[in-house]
C-alpha positions as CSV (number, residue, x, y, z in Angstrom):
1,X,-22.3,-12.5,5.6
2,X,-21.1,-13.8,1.9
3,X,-17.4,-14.5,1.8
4,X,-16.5,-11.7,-0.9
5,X,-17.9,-9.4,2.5
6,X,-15.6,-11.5,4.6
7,X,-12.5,-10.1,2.3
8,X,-13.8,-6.8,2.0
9,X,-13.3,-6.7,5.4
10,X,-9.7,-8.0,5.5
11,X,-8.5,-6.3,2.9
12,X,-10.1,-2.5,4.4
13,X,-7.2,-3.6,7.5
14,X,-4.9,-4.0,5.3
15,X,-5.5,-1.0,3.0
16,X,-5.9,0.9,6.2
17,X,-2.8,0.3,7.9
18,X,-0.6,0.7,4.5
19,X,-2.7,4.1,4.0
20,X,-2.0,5.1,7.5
21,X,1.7,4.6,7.3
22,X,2.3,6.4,4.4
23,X,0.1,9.7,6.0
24,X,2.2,9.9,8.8
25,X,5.5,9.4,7.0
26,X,5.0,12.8,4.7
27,X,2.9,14.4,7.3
28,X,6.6,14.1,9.2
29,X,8.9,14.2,6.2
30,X,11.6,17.1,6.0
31,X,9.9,19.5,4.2
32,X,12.4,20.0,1.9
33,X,12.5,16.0,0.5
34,X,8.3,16.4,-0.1
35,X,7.5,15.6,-3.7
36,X,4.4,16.6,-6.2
37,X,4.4,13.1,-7.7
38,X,3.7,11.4,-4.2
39,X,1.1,14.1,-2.9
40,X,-1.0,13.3,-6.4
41,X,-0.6,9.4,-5.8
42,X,-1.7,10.2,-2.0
43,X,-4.7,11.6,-3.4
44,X,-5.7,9.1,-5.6
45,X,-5.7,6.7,-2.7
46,X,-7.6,8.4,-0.5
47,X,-10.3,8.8,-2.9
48,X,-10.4,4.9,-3.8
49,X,-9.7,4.5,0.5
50,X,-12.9,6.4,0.7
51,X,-15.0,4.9,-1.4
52,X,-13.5,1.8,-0.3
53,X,-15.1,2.7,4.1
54,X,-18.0,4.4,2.9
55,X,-19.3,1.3,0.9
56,X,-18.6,-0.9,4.0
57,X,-19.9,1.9,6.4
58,X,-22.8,2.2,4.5
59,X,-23.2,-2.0,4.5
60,X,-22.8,-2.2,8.1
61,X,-25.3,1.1,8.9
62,X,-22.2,2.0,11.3
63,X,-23.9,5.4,13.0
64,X,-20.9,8.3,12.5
65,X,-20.7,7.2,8.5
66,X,-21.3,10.8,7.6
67,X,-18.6,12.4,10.1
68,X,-15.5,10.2,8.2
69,X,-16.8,10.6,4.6
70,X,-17.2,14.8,6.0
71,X,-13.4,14.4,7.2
72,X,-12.3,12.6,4.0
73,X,-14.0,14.8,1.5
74,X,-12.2,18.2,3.5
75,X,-8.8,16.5,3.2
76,X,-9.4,15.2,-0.1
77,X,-10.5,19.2,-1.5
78,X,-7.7,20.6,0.8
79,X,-5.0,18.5,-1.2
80,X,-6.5,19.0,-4.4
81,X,-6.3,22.6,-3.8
82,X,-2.4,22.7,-3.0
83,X,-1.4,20.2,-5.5
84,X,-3.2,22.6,-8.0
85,X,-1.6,25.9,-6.7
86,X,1.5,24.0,-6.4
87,X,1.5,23.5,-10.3
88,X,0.8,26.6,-11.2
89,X,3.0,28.8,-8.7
90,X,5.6,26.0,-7.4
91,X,5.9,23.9,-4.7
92,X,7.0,26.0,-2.1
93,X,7.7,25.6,1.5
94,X,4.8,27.3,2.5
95,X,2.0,24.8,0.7
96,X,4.2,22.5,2.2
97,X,3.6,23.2,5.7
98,X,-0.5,23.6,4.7
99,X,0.0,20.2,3.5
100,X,1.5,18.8,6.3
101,X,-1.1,20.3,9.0
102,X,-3.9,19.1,6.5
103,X,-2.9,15.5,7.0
104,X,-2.1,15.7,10.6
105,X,-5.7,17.1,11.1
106,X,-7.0,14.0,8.5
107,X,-4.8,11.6,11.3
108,X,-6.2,13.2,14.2
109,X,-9.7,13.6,13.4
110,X,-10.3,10.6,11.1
111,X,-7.6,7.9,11.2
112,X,-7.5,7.6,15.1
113,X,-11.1,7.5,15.3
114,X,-11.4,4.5,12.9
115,X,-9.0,3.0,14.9
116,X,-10.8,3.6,18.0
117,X,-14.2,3.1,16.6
118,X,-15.4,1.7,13.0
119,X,-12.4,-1.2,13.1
120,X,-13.5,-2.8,16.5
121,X,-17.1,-2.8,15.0
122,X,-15.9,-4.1,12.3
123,X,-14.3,-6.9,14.2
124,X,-17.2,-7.6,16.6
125,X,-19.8,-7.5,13.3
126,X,-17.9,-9.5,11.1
127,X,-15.5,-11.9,12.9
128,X,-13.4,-14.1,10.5
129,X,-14.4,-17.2,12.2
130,X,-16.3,-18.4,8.5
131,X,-13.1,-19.1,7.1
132,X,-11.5,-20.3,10.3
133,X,-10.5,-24.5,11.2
134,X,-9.5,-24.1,13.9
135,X,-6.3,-25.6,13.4
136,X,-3.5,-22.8,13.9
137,X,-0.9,-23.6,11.4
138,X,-3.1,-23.3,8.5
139,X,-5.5,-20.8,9.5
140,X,-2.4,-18.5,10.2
141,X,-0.9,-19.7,6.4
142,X,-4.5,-18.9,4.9
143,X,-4.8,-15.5,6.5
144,X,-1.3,-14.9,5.0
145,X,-2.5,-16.3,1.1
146,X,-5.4,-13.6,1.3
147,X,-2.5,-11.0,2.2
148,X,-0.1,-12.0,-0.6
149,X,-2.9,-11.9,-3.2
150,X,-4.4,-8.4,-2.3
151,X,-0.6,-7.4,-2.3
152,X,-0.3,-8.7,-5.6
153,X,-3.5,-7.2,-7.0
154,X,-2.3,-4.1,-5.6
155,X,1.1,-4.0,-7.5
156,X,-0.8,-4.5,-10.6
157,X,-3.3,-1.5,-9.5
158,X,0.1,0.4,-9.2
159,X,1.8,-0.4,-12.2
160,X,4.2,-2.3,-10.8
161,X,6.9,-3.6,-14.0
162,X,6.8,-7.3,-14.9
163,X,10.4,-8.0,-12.8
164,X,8.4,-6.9,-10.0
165,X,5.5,-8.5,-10.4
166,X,7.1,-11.7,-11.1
167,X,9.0,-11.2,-8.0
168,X,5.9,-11.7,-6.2
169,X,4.0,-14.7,-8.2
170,X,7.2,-16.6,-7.3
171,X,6.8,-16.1,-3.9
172,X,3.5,-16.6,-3.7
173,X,4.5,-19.9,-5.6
174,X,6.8,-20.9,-2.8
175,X,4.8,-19.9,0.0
176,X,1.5,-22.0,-2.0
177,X,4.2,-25.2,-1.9
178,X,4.7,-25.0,1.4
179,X,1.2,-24.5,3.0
180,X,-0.3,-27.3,0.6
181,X,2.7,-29.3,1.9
182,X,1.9,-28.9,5.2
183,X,-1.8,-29.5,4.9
184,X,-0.9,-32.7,3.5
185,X,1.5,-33.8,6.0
186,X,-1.3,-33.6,8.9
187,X,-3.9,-35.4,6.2
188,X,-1.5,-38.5,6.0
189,X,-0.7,-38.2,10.1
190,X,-4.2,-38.8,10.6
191,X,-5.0,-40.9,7.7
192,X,-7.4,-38.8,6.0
193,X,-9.0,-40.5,3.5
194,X,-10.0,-38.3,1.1
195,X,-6.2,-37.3,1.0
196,X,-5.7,-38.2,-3.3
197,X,-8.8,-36.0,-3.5
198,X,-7.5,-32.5,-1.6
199,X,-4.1,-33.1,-3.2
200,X,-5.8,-32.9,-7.1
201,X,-7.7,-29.4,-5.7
202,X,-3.9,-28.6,-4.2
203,X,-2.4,-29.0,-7.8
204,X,-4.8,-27.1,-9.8
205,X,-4.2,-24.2,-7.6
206,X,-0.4,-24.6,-8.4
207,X,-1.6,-24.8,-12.5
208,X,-3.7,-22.0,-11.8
209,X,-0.5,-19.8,-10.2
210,X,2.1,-21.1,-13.3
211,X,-0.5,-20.1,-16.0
212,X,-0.3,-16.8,-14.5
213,X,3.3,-16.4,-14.4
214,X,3.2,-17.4,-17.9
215,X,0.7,-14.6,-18.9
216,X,2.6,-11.8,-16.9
217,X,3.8,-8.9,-19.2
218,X,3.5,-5.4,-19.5
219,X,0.4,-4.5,-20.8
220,X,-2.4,-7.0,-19.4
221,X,-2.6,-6.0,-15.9
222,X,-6.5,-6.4,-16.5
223,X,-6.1,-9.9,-17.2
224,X,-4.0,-10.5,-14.6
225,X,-6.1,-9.2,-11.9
226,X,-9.1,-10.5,-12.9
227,X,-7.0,-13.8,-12.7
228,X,-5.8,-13.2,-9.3
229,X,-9.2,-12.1,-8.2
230,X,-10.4,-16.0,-9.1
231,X,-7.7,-17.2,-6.8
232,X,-9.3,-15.5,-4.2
233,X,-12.5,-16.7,-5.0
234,X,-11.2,-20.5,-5.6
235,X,-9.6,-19.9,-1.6
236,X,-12.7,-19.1,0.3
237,X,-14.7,-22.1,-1.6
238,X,-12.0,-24.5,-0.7
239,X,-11.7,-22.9,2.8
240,X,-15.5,-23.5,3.1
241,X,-15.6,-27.1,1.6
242,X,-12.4,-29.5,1.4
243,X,-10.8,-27.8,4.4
244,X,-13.5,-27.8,6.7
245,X,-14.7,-31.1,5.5
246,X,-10.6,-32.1,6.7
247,X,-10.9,-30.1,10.0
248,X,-13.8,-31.7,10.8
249,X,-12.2,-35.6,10.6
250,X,-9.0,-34.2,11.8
251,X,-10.8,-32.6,15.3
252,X,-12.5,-36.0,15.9
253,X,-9.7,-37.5,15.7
């Protein structure tokens, strides 16, 4: 199991649940506030959702692959075909109500089932304990740095404008200060010594994050991502080598 697998995982919860919220909140929207714009954006994210669980399916040779990409491709053609008639005759009440009953059958007959089924595989196959020290504070702070980052790619992915996005590098920059700091604090309560050491790693990540907010603009999102993507990266490798090398001294003592 390679640690870009290990994300892949993490970040198909996450992608899940934010995917799942959004179904159910138009599927039970007043028909009446349902907009064109958001049923093509739906679209386009169940098609990268589905490529997405069909890659990890596939990875994982989980048996009833073929039923969810069957269930995704139907709700995938069945929205297609109403946004379509909807721009050429009007979004009316009627397609409404198709589209509604389309992605309550999607909820029923896929969503619930990859709750009930291919996420607790998932969980029993690949357990997270790779990137786990044991040591609660900062496993529970590194779980969130993996969130903030795919929440930042995902801004980027939507176009989000540069107040936005700077919104969220300077919190990711607050919440990096205080995790380092409180990595650090249990280093020097156990006299670690290769304290000096972890801190330089600890600073170059904070270089890392400020050379970012210096490049953030309006037109190199591809920059920024592939950026934010080597954060990710530079995480799991520390994870797996100064941290664990700290958990280790800081469990025997």
């Amino acid at each position: 199991m390679t640690e870009e697998n290990i994300l892949k995982v993490e970040l198909l919860t996450e992608t899940y649940e934010a995917l799942c919220r959004k179904v159910e909140f138009i599927a039970s929207k007043d028909i009446g506030t349902i907009r064109l714009d958001e049923i093509k954006a739906l679209i386009n994210e169940l098609k990268n959702f589905h490529k997405f669980l069909w890659n990890l399916m596939t990875r994982y040779s989980f048996e009833n692959s073929e039923i969810y990409r069957d269930y995704t491709d139907e709700c995938i053609k069945t929205l297609n075909d109403i946004y379509l008639e909807a721009e050429l005759y009007g979004f009316k009440d009627d397609l409404k109500i198709r589209l509604q009953q389309a992605l309550e059958k999607y909820i029923d007959s896929c969503f619930l089932e990859l709750d009930n089924t291919f996420l607790p595989f998932l969980n029993k196959t690949v357990f997270l304990k790779n990137l786990s020290l044991g040591i609660k504070l900062i496993d529970a702070q590194h779980k969130s740095l993996f969130v903030f980052i795919d929440k930042f790619v995902a801004k980027i992915m939507d176009n989000a404008s540069k107040e936005e996005t700077l919104k969220v590098v300077n919190y990711l920059e607050k919440y990096t200060d205080k995790h380092f700091s409180d990595e650090e604090k249990l280093m020097k309560e156990v006299n670690y010594p290769e304290t000096s050491n972890h801190i330089k790693e600890h600073s170059k990540f904070k270089q890392t994050v400020l050379s970012i907010k210096d490049q953030v603009g309006e037109k190199n999102t591809e920059l920024i991502e592939e950026i934010f993507l080597g954060l990710n990266e530079w995480l799991i490798k520390h994870i797996l080598g100064s941290d664990k090398k700290f958990a280790d001294f800081y469990h025997g003592k």
